[in-house]
ROMI-865841 format. One record per residue (C-alpha): x, y, z. Coordinates in steps of 0.5 Angstrom, whole numbers, plus 2048, in hexadecimal, padded with zeros to 3 digits. Each point is the difference from the previous one (the first is absolute). Layout:
% residues N
XYZ ...
***
This chain:
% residues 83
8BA87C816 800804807 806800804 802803807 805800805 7FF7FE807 806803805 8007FB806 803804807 8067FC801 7FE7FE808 7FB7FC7FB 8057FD7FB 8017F8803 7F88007FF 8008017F8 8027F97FD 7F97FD805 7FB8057FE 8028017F9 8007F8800 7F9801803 7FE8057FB 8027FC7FA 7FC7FB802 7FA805802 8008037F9 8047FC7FB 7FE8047FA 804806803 8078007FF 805802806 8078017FF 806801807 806805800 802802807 7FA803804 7FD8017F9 7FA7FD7FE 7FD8017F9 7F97FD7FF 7FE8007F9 7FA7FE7FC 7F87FF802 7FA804800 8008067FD 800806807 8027F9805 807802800 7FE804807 7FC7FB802 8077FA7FF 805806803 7FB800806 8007F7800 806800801 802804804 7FA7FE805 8047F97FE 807801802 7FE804807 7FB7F9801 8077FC7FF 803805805 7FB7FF805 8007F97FF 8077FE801 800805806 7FB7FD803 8017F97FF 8057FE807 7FA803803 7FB7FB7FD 8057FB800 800801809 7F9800800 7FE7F97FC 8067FD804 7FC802806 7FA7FF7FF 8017F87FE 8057FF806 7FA801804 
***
């Protein structure tokens, strides 16, 4: 079974537990395991491990953006429903 290491940049690291609970969900048969910034997937297809390394990390700066961002949308669905 494959395995690689994923190091997540720490401005990144409370987005982890989101976007790993994401991807377990998106990719059951992959096994995913967390130690600090670390992220080591395992299993899959042979030669997907790049294409998992590059979900992941696709998953963990959409969890950014979108705990960033959710104020912004909260403001707008509040006026929008005031009018």
């Amino acid at each position: 079974m494959q395995k690689i290491e994923v190091t997540i940049p720490e401005e990144f690291g409370k987005y982890i537990n989101s976007a790993s609970l994401r991807f377990q969900y998106l990719y059951p048969d992959v096994t995913i395991s967390i130690s600090n910034a670390n992220i080591s997937i395992e299993g899959g297809e042979e030669g997907l491990l790049n294409n998992l390394r590059q979900e992941l990390l696709h998953l963990v700066y959409k969890e950014k953006i979108y705990s960033e961002t959710l104020e912004i949308r909260k403001s707008i669905y509040r006026a929008i429903s005031d009018e």
